[in-house]
Structures are given as structure tokens and as C-alpha cells.
C-alpha positions as CSV (number, residue, x, y, z in Angstrom):
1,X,64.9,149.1,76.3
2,X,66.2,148.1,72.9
3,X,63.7,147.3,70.0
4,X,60.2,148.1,71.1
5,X,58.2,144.5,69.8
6,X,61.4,142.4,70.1
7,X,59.9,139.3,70.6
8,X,61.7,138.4,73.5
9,X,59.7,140.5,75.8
10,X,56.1,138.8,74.7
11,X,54.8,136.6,77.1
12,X,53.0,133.3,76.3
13,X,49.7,134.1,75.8
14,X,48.7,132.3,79.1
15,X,50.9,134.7,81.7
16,X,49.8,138.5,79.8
17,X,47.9,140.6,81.6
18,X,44.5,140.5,81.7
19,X,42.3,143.4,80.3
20,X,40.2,143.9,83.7
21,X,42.1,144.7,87.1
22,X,41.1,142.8,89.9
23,X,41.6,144.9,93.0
24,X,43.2,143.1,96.1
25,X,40.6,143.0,98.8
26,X,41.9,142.3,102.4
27,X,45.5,142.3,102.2
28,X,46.4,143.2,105.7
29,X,47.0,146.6,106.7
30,X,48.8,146.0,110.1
31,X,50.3,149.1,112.1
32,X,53.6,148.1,113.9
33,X,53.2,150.6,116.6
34,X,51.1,148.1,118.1
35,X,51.6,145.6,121.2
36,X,54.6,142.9,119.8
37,X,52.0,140.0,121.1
38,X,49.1,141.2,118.4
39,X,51.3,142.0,115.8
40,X,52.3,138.4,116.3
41,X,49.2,136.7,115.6
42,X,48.6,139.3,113.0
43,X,51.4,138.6,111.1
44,X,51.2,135.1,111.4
45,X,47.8,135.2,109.8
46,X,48.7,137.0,107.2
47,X,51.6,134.9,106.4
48,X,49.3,131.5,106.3
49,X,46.7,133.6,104.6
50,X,48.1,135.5,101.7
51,X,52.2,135.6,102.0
52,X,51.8,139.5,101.9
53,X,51.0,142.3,103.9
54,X,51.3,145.9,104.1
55,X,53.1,147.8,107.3
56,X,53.1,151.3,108.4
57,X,54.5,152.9,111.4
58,X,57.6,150.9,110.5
59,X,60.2,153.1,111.7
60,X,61.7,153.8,108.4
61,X,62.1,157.9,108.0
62,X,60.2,159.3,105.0
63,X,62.9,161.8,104.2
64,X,65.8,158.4,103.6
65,X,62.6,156.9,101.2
66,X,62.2,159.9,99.2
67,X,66.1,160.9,99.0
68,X,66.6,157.6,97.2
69,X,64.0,157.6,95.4
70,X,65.1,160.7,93.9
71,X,68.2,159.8,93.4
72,X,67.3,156.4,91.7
73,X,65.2,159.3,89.2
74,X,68.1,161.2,88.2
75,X,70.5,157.6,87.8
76,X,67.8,156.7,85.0
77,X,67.1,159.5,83.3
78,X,70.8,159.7,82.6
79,X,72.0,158.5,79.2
80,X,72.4,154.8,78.2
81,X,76.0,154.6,77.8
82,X,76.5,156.3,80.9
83,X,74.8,154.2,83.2
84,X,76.0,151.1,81.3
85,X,79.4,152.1,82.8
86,X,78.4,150.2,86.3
87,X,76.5,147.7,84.0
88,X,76.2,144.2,85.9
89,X,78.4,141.4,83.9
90,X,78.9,137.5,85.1
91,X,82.2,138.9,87.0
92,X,80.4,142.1,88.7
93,X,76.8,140.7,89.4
94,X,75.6,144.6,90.9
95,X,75.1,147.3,89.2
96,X,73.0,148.5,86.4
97,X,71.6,146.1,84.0
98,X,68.6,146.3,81.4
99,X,68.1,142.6,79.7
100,X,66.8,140.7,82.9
101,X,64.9,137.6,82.1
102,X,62.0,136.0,84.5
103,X,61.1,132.8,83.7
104,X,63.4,133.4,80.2
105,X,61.0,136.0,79.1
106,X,62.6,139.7,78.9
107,X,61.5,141.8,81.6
108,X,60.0,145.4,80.3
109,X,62.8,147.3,83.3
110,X,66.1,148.4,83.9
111,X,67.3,147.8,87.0
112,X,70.5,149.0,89.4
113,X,71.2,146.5,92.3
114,X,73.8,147.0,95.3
115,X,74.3,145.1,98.4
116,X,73.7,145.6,102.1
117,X,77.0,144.1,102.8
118,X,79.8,145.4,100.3
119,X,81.9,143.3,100.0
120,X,79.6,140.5,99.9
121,X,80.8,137.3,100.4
122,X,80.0,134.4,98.2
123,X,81.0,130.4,97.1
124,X,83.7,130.6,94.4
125,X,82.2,128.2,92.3
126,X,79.3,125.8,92.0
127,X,81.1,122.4,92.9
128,X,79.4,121.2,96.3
129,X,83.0,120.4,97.6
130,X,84.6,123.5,96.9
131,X,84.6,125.7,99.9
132,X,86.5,128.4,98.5
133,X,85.1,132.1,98.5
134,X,85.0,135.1,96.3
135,X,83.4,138.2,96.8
136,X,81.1,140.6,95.3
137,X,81.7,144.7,95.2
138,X,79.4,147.4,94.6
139,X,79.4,149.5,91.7
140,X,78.8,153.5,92.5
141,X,78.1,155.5,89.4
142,X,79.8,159.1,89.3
143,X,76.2,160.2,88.8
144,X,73.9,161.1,90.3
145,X,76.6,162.1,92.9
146,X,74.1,161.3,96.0
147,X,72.9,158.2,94.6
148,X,75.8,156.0,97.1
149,X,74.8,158.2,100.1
150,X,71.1,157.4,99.8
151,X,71.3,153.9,98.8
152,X,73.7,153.3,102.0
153,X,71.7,155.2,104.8
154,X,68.2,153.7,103.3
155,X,69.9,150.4,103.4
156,X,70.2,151.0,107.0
157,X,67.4,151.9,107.7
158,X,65.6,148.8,105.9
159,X,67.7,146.7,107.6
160,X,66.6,147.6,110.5
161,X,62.7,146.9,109.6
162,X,63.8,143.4,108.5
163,X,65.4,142.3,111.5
164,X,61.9,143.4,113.3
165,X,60.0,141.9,111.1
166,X,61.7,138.7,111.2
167,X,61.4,138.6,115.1
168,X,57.6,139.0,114.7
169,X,57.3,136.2,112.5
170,X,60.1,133.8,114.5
171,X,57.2,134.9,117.4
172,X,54.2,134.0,115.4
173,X,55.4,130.9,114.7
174,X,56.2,130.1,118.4
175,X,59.8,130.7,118.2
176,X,62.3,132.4,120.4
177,X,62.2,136.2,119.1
178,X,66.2,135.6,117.8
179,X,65.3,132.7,116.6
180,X,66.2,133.5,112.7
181,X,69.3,136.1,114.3
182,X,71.9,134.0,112.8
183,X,71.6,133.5,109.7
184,X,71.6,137.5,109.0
185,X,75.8,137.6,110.5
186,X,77.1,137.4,107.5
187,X,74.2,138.2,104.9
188,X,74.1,138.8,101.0
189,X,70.7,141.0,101.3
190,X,71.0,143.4,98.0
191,X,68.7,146.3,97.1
192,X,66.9,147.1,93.9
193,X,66.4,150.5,92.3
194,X,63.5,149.1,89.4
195,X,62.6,151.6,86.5
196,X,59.8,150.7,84.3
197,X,59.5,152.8,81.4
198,X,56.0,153.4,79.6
199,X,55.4,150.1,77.4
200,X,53.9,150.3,74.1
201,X,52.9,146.4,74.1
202,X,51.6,146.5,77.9
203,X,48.9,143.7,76.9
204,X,51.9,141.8,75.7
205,X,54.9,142.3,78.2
206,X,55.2,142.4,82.0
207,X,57.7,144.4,83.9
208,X,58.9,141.4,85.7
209,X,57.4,137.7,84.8
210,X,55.1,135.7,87.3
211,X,58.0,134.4,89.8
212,X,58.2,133.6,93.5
213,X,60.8,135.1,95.7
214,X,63.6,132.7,96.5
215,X,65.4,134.8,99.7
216,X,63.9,135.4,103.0
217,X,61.3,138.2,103.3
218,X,61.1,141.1,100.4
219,X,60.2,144.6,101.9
220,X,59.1,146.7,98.6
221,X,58.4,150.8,98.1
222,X,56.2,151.0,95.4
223,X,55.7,154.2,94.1
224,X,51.8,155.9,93.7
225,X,51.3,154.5,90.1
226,X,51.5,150.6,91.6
227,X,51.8,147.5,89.6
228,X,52.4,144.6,91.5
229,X,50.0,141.5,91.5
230,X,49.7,138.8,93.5
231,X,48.1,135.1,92.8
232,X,45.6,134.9,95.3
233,X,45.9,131.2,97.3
234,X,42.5,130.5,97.3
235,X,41.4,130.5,93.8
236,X,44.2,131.1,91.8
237,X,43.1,134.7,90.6
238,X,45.9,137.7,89.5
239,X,44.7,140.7,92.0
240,X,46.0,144.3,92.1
241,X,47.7,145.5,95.1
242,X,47.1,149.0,96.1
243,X,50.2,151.1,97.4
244,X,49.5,152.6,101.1
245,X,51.5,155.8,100.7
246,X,54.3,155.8,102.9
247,X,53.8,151.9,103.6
248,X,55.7,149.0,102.8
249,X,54.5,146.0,101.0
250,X,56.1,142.5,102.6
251,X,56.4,139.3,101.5
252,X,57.6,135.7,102.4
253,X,60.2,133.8,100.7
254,X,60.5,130.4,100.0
255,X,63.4,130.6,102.6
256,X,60.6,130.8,105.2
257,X,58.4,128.5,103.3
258,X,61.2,125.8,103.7
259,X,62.3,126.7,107.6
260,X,58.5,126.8,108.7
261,X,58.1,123.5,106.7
262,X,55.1,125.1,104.5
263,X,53.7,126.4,107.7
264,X,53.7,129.6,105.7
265,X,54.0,129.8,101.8
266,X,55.8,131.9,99.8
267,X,53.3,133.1,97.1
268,X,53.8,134.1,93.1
269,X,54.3,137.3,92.1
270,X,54.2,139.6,89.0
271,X,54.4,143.3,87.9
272,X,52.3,144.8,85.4
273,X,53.6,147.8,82.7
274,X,52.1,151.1,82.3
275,X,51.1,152.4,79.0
276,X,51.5,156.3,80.0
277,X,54.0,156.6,83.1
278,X,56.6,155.9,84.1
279,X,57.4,153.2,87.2
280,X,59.6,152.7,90.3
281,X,60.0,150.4,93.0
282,X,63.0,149.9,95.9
283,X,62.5,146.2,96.9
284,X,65.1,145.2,99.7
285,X,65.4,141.4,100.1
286,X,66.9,140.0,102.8
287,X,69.2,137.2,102.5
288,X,71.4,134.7,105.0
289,X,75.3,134.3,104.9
290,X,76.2,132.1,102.2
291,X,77.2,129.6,104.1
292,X,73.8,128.9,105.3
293,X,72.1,125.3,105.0
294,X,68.2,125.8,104.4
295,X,66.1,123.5,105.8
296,X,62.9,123.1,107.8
297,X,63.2,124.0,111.4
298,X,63.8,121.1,113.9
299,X,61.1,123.2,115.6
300,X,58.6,123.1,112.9
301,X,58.6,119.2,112.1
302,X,58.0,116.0,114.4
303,X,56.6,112.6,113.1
304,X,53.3,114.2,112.2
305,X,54.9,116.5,109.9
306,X,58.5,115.4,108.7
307,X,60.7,117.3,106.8
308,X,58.9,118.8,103.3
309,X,62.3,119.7,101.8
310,X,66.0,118.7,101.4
311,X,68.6,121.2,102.7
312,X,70.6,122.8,100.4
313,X,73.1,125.6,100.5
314,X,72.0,129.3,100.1
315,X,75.4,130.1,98.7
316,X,75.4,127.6,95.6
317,X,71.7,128.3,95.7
318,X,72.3,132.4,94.8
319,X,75.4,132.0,93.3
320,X,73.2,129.6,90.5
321,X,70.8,132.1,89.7
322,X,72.7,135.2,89.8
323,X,74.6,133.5,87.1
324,X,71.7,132.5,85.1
325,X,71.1,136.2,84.5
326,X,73.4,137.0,81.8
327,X,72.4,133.9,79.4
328,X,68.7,132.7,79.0
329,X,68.5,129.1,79.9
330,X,66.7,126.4,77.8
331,X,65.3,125.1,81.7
332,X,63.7,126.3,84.3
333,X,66.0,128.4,86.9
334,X,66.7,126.0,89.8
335,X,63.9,126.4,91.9
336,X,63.3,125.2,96.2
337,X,60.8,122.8,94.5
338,X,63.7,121.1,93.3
339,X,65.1,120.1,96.9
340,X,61.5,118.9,98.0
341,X,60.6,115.3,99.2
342,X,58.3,113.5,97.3
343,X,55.7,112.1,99.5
């Protein structure tokens, strides 16, 4: 993790952690064996409530879980210069990478990133009128030697979660079931093996920086030691969310915010370090085709409630921020706020 008080990892003394935890009361626990019509309305209200919720009975088989998370184990206890062989670089944007900045403070991880779709396709360049395409590959390490097995068939199976998920919420929101079915054709979803190590500053750094999701829905496996915290909407607070074992913690991105015109919000986000153990976390995020233009539902808007946002393009959108990753920027990451319509 380089130089243990490197300066570049303190946050500003207004975004460290606090010294008290505030446990998360009433994050919805919701059970997706149920009927489709009350997971509806339960997802729904969970969406306008809080932006997050916790699912079990989701279909996704324990065994593909632990095999990867296993596997992501053995991939980081290896040694440096052999996982920095698959290291990510502005030319191959997955693999293994360690100097992640959120909100151009360094985040206290190493990561390993691969996508759903491999190749991925993606816009060649920034430029608005230049339709040209270029794609991104996976990087496979030789070791662990089932690390590419598990990531795929877990990538599968999360894929398959999403696509439910995203019905339930087209549904809650009074929209045909396939409603969202399109933009997923072609999709640049990517998974994330995170590793936290133990921090020796952990009043002083965050694993990853107070941020809001900037994809479609995030389905995360947290592992027993949790860390992730949520800023509650109605008062602003940092609460603790507890792992359900064997559950999967969801939340909405400011994709969704945008198509459901603010209907429901994506909400900020942060994870905390650990002073004693390590941490690990397999957050899937699901993404549209590149080609996709975001903007609020025709659906979701009339002369009541116009348009909140500008559409963009989810390509030059991803494409800006992936980039961003290998230099830290003297502004603010481009950000949906920037496409939205002053009032």
C-alpha cells in the first residue's frame, strides 16, 4: 500500500471517520422468495426511502460466492510484483490496481476489476462526434489458477440477480417489467475483487472516499467484518451497515436517479478501514451498452414534473472516469450533477 502515512491517503478533516459507530437501523431486509407484486412495493420503498436494501433468497448459490471469494484471498496474498503483472494502465483499464483515488484522496485498497462482457465495448475517444469504438479485455493472472473460473461463473450468476432486480424496480415504478431490458444488450457491467488491508491511520484514511455510484444498481458481498456506510437522507448522519450473512447489499445509481427523474435517489456512500483485519468485498455494478443516452423516462415526467437532467452518453460518460483513474485531477470527476437543469 506504499508508505504507511503518505499524505495522500489523509482525508480532510471533515470526511474521517468518526470515533462512534452509528448502527443502521431499518435498512430493509426484504426476502425475494416472495410474491413479485410485494416485493414491488417493497423495493420501491426502499428505493425512495434509503437507496439501499439488503436481499436474501436471491438465487445466487453460496458455493459460486465462497469459491470466489477464496480465490480473490489467494490473488492478494500473492506478492506485489506478481499481481502488478495484470496491473490496470490507461490502455488496459481491468485488472489489478492499488493507487485508486475517490474524490482525489488515495483510497486505503487494492483492487482487481474484470468485466461481465469481455471484450467490452467502449467509445474510442472523448470527442462527442466521434463514433468510433475500441474495446476493453480482461486480464487473467496465472495465479491463483481458479481465480478466471470463479470470477466468470459468479459473474453469471450475479447477472442474473440484476436483471431481477431491475424488473422489480421497472415494476415499482409502474413500468412494464422489461422496461430497463435494453439497455443491458450490450452492457459494460465490471466486477470488483476489493482488499483492504489493516490501516494503521484508520481515524485518518477511508478504504474508499464518500462517493455516489454513477452506473445502474451496485449488488455488493461484504464479507463478516463490514465497513460500508451510508449517509442517511433524512438527517445527513454516517450509519453502519450490518452484513446479513449470505445476503446482498443493493443500491441505486444515479442512472436510476436520472431515468426515474429523482423519483428515486442514488445515495452517498463510503467504506471505513479496519485497524486489526483484514477486508473484502465483491461489488458487481451493472452497467448499459455504451451507446446508451441517459435521460429521464418519458414515463416518469409530464408538465408537472419536466425533465431534472440533460441526457448524456454513458459511453463518454465511463470512458471519462475510467480515465481519470491513473492521474489525480485538480477538479471534481465529472459528475450526473453536471447534466442537470437548473430550475
Amino acid at each position: 500500500m506504499g508508505t504507511e502515512f503518505d499524505p495522500a491517503f489523509i482525508q480532510a478533516p471533515e470526511h474521517r471517520p468518526k470515533p462512534t459507530i452509528v448502527e443502521a437501523q431499518g435498512i430493509p431486509l426484504i426476502d425475494l422468495s416472495r410474491p413479485i407484486d410485494d416485493l414491488a412495493r417493497e423495493i420501491g420503498g426502499a428505493c425512495s426511502q434509503w437507496g439501499f436494501f439488503q436481499v436474501i433468497n436471491h438465487g445466487v448459490p453460496l458455493d459460486s460466492r465462497q469459491k470466489l471469494e477464496s480465490a480473490a484471498r489467494e490473488f492478494f496474498a500473492l506478492p506485489q510484483e506478481e499481481k502488478r503483472r495484470v496491473k490496470r494502465d490507461a490502455v488496459k483499464v481491468l485488472g489489478y490496481y492499488d493507487t485508486e483515488h475517490t474524490k482525489n484522496v488515495r483510497d486505503w485498497k487494492e483492487v482487481f476489476d474484470f468485466s461481465v462482457e469481455d471484450p467490452t465495448f467502449v467509445p474510442a475517444s472523448l470527442d462527442a462526434d466521434d463514433q468510433k469504438v475500441t474495446t476493453w479485455y480482461n486480464q487473467w493472472p496465472e495465479n491463483p489458477p481458479v481465480l478466471r473460473e470463479a470470477c466468470e461463473g459468479y459473474a453469471r450468476e450475479v447477472e442474473k440477480l440484476s436483471i431481477k432486480l431491475m424488473e422489480l424496480i421497472a415494476l415499482s415504478l409502474g413500468l412494464p417489467t422489461t422496461r430497463f431490458n435494453e439497455f443491458f444488450k450490450d452492457q459494460t457491467s465490471f466486477i470488483r475483487l476489493n482488499h483492504y488491508p489493516p490501516c494503521p491511520i484508520p481515524h485518518l484514511a477511508l478504504g474508499v472516499g464518500r462517493h455516489k455510484d454513477s452506473g445502474t444498481l451496485t449488488i455488493l458481498a461484504e464479507d463478516d467484518v463490514g465497513g460500508l456506510e451510508v449517509k442517511r437522507k433524512s438527517d445527513g448522519e454516517w450509519i453502519r451497515v450490518k452484513p446479513t450473512p449470505n445476503a446482498f447489499i443493493i443500491n441505486v445509481g444515479d442512472m436510476i436517479q436520472v431515468w426515474s427523474n429523482e423519483r428515486y435517489e442514488s445515495v452517498e456512500h463510503r467504506v471505513m478501514v479496519n485497524s486489526e483485519r483484514d477486508r473484502f468485498s465483491i461489488p458487481f455494478f451493472l452497467n448499459p451498452a455504451h451507446y446508451t443516452t441517459v435521460k429521464p423516462l418519458e414515463e416518469m415526467t409530464d408538465d408537472q414534473n419536466p425533465p431534472k437532467y440533460r441526457a448524456y452518453n454513458w459511453g463518454k460518460f465511463i470512458t471519462t472516469r475510467k480515465g481519470s483513474n491513473f492521474r489525480k485531477l485538480d477538479v471534481e470527476n465529472i459528475q450526473i450533477y453536471h447534466f442537470k437543469i437548473s430550475k
